[in-house]
C-alpha positions as a Markdown table, in Angstrom:
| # | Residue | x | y | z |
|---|---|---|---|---|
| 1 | Unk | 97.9 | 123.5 | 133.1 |
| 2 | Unk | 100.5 | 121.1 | 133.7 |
| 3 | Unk | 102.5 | 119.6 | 130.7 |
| 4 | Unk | 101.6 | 116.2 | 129.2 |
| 5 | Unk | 103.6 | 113.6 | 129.8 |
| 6 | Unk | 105.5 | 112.5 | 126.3 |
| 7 | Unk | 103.9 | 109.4 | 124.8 |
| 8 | Unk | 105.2 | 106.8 | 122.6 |
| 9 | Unk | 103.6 | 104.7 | 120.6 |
| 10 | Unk | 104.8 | 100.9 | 121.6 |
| 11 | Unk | 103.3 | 98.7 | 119.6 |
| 12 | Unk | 100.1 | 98.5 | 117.7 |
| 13 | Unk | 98.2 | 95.8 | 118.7 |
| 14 | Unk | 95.5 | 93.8 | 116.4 |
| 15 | Unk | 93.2 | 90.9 | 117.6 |
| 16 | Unk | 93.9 | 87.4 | 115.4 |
| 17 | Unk | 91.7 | 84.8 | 115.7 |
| 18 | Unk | 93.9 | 82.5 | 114.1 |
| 19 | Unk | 97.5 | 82.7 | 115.5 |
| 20 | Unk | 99.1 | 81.0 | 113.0 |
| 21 | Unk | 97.6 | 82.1 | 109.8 |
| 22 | Unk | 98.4 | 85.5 | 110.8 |
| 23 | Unk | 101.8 | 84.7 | 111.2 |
| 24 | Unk | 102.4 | 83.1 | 108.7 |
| 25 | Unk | 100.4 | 85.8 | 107.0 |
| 26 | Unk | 103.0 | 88.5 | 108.0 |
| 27 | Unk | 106.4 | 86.6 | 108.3 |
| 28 | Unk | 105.8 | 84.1 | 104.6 |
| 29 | Unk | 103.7 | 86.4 | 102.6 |
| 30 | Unk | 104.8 | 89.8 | 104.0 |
| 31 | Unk | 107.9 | 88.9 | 105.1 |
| 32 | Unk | 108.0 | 90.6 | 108.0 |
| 33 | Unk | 110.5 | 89.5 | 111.0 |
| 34 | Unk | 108.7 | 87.8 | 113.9 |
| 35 | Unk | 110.3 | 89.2 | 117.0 |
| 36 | Unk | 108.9 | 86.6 | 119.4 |
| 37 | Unk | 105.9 | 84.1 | 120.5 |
| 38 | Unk | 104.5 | 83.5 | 123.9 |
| 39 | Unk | 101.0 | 82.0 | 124.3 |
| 40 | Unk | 98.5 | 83.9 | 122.7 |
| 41 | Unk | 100.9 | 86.5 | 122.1 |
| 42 | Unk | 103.4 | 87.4 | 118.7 |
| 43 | Unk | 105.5 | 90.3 | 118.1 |
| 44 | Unk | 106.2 | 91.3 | 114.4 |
| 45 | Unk | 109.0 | 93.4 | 113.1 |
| 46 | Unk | 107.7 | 96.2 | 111.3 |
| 47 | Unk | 110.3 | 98.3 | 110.6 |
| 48 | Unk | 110.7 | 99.7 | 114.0 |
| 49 | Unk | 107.0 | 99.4 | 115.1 |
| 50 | Unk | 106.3 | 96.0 | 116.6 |
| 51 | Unk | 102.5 | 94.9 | 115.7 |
| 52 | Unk | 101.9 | 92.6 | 118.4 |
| 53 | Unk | 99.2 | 90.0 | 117.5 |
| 54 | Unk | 97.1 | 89.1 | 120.0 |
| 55 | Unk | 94.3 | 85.8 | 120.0 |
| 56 | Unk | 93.2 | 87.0 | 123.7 |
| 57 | Unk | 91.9 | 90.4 | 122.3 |
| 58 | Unk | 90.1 | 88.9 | 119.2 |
| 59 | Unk | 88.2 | 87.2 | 121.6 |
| 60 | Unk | 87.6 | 89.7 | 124.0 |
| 61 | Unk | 86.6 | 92.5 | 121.5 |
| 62 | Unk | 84.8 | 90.5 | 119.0 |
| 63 | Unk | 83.6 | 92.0 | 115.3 |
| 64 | Unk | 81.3 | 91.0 | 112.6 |
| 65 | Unk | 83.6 | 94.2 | 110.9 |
| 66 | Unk | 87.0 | 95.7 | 111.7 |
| 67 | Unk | 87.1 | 98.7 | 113.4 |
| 68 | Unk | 87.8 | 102.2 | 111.6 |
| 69 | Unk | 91.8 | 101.7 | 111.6 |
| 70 | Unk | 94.5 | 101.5 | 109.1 |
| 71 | Unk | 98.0 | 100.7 | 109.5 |
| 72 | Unk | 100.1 | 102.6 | 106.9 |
| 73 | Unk | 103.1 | 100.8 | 105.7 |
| 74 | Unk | 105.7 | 103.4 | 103.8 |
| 75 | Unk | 107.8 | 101.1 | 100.9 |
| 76 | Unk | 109.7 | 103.0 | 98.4 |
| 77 | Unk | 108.3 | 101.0 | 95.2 |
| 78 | Unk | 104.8 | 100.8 | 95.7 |
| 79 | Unk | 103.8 | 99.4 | 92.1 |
| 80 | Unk | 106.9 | 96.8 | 92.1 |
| 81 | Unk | 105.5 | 95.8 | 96.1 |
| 82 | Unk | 102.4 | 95.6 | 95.0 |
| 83 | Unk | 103.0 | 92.9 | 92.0 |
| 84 | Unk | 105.2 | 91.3 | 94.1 |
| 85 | Unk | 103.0 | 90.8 | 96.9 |
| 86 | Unk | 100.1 | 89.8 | 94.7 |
| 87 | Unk | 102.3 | 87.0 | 93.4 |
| 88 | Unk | 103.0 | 86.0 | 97.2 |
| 89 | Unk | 99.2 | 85.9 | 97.6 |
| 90 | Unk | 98.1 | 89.2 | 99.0 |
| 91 | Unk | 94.6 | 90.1 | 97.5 |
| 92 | Unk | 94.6 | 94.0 | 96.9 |
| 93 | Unk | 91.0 | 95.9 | 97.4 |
| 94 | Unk | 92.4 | 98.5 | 94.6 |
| 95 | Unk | 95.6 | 99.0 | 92.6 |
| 96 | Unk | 98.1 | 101.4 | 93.3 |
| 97 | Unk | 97.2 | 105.2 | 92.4 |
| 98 | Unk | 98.4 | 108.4 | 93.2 |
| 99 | Unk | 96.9 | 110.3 | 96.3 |
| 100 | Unk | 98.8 | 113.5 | 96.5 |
| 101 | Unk | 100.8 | 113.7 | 93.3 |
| 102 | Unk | 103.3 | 112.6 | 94.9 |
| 103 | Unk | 102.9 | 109.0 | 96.8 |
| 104 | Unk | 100.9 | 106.1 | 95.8 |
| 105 | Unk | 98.9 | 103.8 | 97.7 |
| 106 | Unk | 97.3 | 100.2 | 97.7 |
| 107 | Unk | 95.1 | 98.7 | 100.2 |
| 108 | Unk | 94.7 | 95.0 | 101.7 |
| 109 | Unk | 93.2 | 93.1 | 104.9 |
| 110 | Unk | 95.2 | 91.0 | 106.8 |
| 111 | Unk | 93.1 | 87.6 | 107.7 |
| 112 | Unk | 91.5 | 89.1 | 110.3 |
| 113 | Unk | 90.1 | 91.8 | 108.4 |
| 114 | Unk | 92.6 | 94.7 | 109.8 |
| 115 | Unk | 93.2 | 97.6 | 106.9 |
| 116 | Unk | 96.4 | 98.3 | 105.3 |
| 117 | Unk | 98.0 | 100.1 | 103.0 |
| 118 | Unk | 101.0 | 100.2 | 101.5 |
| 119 | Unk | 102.0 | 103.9 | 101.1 |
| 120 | Unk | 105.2 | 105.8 | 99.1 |
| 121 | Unk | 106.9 | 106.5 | 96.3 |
| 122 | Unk | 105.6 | 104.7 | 92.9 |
């Protein structure tokens, strides 16, 4: 068997039915770097992984529910990111807590639904 060829992950890609609420969403209330904007197209700075939001594929791949996917953002400061982005806006589904007795976690939907967490230290 031959070996695989060595994949990279690019970008993560998530449908937005309203362009800019979502970037606003990421750049104002996340605070997240936007990269660039082309049509239906923007690129957001996540640390190194560009999530490229994307009107033509909210369209094309319709939902009444977001898929089964979660994009995991690692923050040193969970608690103190946590209060501050509940301040900027961001409506948690849970508070932080402790999931390996270690890291802590908090989840929240961008405006399209999509499931993240914030994920590190407390």
């Amino acid at each position: 068997m031959a070996d695989a060829p060595v994949l990279r992950v690019h970008a993560i890609m998530l449908g937005a039915r309203d362009l800019d609420a979502s970037v606003r969403f990421y750049t104002g209330t996340l605070g997240l770097e936007l990269k660039g904007r082309f049509g239906d197209f923007a690129m957001i700075d996540a640390g190194g992984t560009t999530l490229m939001l994307s009107t033509q594929l909210a369209r094309a791949r319709p939902a009444t529910e977001p898929g089964a996917v979660e994009v995991v953002l690692e923050i040193d400061g969970v608690r103190a990111a946590y209060d501050a982005f509940r301040e900027r806006g961001v409506t948690f589904l849970n508070e932080p807590h402790t999931i390996d007795g270690t890291n802590d976690v908090a989840n929240f939907e961008d405006p399209d639904r999509h499931l993240f967490s914030l994920y590190g230290k407390p």
